[in-house]
LUMMARKOL-31757 format. One record per residue (C-alpha): residue in three letters; x, y, z. Coordinates in steps of 0.02 Angstrom, whole numbers, plus 50000, padded with zeros to 5 digits. Example, Ala and Ser with C-alpha at 12.3 -4.5 7.8 and 13.67 -1.06 7.14 Angstrom:
- aa  xx  yy  zz
- ALA  50615  49775  50390;
- SER  50684  49947  50357;
END
This chain:
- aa  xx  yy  zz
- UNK  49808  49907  47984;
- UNK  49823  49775  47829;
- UNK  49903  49621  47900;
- UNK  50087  49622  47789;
- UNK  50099  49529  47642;
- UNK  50205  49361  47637;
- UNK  50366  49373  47601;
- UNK  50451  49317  47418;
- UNK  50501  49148  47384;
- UNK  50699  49221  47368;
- UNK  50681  49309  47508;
- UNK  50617  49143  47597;
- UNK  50736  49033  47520;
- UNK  50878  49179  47591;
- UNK  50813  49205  47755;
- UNK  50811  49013  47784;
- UNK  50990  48973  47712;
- UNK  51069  49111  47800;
- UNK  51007  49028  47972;
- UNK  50999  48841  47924;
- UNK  51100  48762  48050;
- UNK  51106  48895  48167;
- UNK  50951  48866  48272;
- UNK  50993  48779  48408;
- UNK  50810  48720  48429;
- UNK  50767  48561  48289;
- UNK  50594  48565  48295;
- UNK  50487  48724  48303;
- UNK  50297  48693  48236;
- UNK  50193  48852  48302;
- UNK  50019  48791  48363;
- UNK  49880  48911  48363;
- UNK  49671  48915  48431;
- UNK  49559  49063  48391;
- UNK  49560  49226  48496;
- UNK  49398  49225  48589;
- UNK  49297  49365  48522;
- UNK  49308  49491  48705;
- UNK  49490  49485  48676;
- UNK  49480  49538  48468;
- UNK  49425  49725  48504;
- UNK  49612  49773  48530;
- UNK  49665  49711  48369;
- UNK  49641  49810  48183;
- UNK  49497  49783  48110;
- UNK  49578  49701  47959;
- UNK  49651  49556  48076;
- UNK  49518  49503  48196;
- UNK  49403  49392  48082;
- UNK  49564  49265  48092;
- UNK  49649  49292  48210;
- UNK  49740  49160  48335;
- UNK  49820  49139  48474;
- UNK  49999  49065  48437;
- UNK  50091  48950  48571;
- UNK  50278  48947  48593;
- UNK  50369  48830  48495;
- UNK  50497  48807  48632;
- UNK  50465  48825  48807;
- UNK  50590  48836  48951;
- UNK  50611  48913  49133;
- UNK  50779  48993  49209;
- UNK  50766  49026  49360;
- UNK  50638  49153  49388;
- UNK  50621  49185  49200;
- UNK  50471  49119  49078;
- UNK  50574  49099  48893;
- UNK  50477  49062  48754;
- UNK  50540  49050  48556;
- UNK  50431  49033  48408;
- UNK  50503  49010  48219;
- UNK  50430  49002  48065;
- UNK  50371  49073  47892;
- UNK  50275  49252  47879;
- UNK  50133  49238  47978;
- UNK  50009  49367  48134;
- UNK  50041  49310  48292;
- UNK  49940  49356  48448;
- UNK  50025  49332  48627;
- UNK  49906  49297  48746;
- UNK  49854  49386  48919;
- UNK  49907  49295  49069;
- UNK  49781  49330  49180;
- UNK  49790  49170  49287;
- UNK  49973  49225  49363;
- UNK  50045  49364  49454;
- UNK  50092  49514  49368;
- UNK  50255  49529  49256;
- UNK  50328  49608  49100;
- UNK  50347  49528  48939;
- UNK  50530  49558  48834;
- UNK  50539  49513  48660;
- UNK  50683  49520  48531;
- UNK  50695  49438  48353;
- UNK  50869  49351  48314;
- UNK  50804  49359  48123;
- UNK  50664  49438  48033;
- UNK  50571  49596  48049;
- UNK  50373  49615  48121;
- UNK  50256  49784  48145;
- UNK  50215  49753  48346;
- UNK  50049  49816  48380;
- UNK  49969  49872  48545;
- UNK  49785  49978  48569;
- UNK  49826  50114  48444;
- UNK  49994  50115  48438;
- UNK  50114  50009  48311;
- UNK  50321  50011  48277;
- UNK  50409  49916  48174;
- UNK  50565  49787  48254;
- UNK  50690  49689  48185;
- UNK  50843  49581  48235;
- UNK  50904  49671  48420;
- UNK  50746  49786  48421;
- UNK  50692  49760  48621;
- UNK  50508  49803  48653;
- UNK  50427  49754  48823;
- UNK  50248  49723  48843;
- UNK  50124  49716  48988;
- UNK  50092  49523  49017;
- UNK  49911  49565  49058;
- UNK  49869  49639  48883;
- UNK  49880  49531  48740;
- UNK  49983  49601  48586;
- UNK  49998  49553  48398;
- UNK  50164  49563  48280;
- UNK  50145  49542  48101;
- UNK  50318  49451  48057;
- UNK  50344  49519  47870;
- UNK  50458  49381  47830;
- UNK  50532  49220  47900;
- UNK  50588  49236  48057;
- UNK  50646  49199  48247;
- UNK  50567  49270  48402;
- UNK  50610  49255  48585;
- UNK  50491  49309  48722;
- UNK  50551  49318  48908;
- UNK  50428  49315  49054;
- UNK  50478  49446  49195;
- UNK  50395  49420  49343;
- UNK  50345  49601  49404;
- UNK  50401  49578  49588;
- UNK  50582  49512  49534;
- UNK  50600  49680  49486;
- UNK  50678  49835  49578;
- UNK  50548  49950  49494;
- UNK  50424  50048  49556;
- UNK  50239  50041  49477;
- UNK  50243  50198  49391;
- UNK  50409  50151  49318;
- UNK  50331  49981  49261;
- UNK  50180  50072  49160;
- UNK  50294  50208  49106;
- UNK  50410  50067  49042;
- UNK  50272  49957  48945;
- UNK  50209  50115  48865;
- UNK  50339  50171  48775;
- UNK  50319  50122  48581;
- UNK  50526  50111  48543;
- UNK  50696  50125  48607;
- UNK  50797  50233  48478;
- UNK  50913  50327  48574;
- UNK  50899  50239  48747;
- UNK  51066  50206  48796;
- UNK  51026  50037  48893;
- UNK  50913  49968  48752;
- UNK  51047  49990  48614;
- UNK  51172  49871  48729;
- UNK  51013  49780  48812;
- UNK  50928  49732  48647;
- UNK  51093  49647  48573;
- UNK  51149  49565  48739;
- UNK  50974  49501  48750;
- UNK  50977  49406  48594;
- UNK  51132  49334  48583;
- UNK  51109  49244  48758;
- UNK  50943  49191  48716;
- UNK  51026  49127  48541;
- UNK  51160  49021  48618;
- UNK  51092  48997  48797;
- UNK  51110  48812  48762;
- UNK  51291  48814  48770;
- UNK  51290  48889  48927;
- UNK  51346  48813  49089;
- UNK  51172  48799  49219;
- UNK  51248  48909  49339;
- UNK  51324  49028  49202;
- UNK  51174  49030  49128;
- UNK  51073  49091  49294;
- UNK  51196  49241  49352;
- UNK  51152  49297  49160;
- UNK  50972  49279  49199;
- UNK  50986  49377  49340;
- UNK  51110  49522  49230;
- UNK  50917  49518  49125;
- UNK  50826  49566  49267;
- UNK  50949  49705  49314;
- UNK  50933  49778  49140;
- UNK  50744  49795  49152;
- UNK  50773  49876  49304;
- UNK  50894  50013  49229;
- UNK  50795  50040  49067;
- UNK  50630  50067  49183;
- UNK  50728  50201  49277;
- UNK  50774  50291  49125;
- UNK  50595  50277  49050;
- UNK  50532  50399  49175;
- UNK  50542  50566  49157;
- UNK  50695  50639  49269;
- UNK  50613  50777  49379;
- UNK  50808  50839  49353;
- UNK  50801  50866  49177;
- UNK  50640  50983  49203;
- UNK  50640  51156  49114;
- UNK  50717  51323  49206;
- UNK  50606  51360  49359;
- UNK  50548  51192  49401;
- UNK  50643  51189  49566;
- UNK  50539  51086  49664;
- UNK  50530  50942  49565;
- UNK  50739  50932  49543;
- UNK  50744  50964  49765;
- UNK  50605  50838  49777;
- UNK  50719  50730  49658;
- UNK  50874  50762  49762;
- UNK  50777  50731  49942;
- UNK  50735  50561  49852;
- UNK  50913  50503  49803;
- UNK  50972  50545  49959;
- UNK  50850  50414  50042;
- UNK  50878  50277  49957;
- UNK  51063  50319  49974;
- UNK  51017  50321  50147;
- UNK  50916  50151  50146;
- UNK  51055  50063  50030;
- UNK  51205  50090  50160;
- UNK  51088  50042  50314;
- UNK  50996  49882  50239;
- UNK  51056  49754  50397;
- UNK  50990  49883  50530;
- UNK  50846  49799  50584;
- UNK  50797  49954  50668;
- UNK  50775  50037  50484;
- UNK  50581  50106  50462;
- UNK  50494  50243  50389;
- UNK  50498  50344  50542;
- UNK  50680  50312  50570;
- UNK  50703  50370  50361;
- UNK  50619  50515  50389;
- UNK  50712  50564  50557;
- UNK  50869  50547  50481;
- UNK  50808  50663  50323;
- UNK  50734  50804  50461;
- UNK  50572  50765  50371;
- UNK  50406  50704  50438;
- UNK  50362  50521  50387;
- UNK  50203  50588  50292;
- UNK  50300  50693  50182;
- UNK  50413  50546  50153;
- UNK  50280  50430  50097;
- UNK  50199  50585  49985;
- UNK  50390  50568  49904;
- UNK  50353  50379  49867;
- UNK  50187  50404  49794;
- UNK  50247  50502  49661;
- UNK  50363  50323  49597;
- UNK  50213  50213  49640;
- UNK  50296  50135  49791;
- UNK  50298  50119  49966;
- UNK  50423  50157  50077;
- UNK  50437  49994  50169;
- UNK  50407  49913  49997;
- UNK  50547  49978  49919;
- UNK  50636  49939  50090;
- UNK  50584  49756  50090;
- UNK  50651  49730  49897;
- UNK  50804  49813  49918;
- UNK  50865  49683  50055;
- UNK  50796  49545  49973;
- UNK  50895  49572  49814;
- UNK  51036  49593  49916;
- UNK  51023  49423  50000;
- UNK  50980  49342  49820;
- UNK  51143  49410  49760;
- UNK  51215  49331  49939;
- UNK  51154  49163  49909;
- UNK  51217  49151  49738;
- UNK  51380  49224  49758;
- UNK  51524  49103  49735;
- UNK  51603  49034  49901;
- UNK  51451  49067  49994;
- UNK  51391  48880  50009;
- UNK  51445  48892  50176;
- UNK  51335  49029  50230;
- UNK  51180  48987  50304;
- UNK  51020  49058  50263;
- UNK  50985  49116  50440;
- UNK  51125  49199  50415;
- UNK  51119  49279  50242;
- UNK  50942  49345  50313;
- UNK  51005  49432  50465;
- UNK  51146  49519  50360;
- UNK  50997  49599  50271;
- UNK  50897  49642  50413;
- UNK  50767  49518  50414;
- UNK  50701  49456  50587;
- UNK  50726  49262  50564;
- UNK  50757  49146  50425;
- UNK  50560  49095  50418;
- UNK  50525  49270  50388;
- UNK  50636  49305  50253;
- UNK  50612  49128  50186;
- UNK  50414  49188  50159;
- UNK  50472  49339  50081;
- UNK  50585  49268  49968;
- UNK  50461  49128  49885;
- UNK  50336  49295  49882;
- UNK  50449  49399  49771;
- UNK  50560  49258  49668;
- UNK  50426  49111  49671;
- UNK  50545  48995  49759;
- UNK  50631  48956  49942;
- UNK  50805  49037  49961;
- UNK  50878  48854  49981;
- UNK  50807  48798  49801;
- UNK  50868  48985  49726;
- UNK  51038  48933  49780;
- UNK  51046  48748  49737;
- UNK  51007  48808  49560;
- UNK  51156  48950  49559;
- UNK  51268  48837  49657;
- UNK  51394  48757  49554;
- UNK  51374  48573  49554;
- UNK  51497  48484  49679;
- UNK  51512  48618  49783;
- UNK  51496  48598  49946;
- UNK  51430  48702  50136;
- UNK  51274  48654  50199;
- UNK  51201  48820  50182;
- UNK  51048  48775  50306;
- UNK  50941  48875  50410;
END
């Protein structure tokens, strides 16, 4: 694919005027070093003699969120594969301009409130046609109530037209990101966290509903049924201690290997999805207003977990950070509780 041509001078001169001002960012110069050549094979062959790696022009972390901006004329930029970290999803929206994303084979074109998420372990290129805006968000993968095969299913899909979560996702996405500096800290954080819930829903509805099958297909839409009934099952008993895969299955008069055969087929484990369920549940604990007096030990044995150093391990696993430092940064400041363990 031909790299677009640069945009008009009037359509410059518009594109700037119509956002000059607006930005909340003051200075945005895009940097840029050469792809290395292992890493040019997924781009067209028309782009890879030049092309570059482009760094963020602004850089910031919120809570367990990576956002990056970059602004500027026309130009190709390549995002880079993070291959140093653990795995996580990549978001991007534009607040202004319009750019064909391309990714192996595949290429779509997005403009202002267009949502496309990308693996962070395979780089990706967008030719912005004309001057524009572009937010990227950093997702870390196990902050996520998804399973795997909902993750792949999720960064494979090419658009959004007609998803019901990306039409409200894509907009809500961009405006916060667009006037995220206005927000309160703690306002600013329970959004974050509204992010990572959205990811979660439009993963669900990227894979294909075994419900939704054609005539016939009864197994998959009883299999489907078995498996909402389980985690209906594991939601309303996430403090019971006692809660396992063999208990799961008793209560579903199934044996535990069928159980975990169900599992397979969403690319998670049983005791996975067991473990991430509770600790969402406590995040949402620790962050919840008038809970400063709650102590950790506690929030972690109203989810089930054995002791606070337990859960405390757990918790820096999936979110990167203690549950003390996740609520000092969603606590309002002044507020007081000691909240300790």
């Amino acid at each position: 694919m031909n790299p677009m041509p640069p945009p008009t001078a009037t359509a410059t001169a518009t594109a700037i005027g119509r956002d000059a001002g607006r930005t909340p960012y003051p200075d945005l110069t895009l940097t840029s070093r050469r792809v290395p050549a292992h890493l040019r094979s997924f781009l067209p062959a028309q782009a890879r003699a030049g092309a570059r790696f482009t760094g963020p022009a602004q850089v910031r972390t919120l809570g367990l969120l990576g956002l990056s901006t970059y602004r500027g004329a026309a130009r190709s930029l390549v995002a880079s594969a993070d291959g140093t970290s653990e795995p996580h999803l990549v978001l991007g929206v534009h607040s202004f301009g319009r750019a064909t994303l391309v990714r192996g084979d595949g290429t779509v074109s997005r403009g202002p409130d267009d949502l496309f998420v990308c693996d962070g372990a395979v780089p990706f290129l967008l030719h912005e046609a004309t001057p524009f805006e572009l937010h990227l968000v950093r997702v870390p993968r196990l902050a996520l109530a998804v399973t795997d095969r909902q993750a792949r299913d999720l960064t494979g899909r090419t658009d959004f037209a007609g998803s019901p979560v990306a039409s409200v996702f894509g907009p809500f996405l961009r405006q916060f990101l667009d006037t995220l500096p206005e927000y309160a800290p703690r306002t600013a954080l329970r959004l974050a966290t509204t992010i990572t819930g959205f990811v979660g829903s439009l993963a669900a509805e990227a894979v294909p509903d075994p419900r939704r099958q054609e005539p016939g297909s009864e197994p998959a839409r009883e299999q489907q049924e078995l498996l909402d009934r389980v985690r209906s099952y594991v939601d309303a008993r996430l403090g019971d201690r006692t809660l396992t895969p063999a208990t799961v299955a008793g209560a579903q008069h199934i044996s535990v290997r069928y159980l975990h055969k169900l599992f397979e087929g969403q690319g998670c484990t049983v005791g996975r999805w067991i473990r991430h369920r509770r600790l969402e549940e406590a995040r949402r604990d620790l962050a919840a207003p008038g809970s400063a007096g709650v102590t950790v030990s506690a929030v972690a044995r109203r989810w089930g977990f054995a002791n606070a150093t337990h859960f405390s391990r757990s918790f820096r696993a999936a979110y990167g950070m203690s549950p003390r430092e996740w609520r000092s940064r969603t606590r309002p400041s002044g507020a007081t509780g000691s909240g300790a363990g």
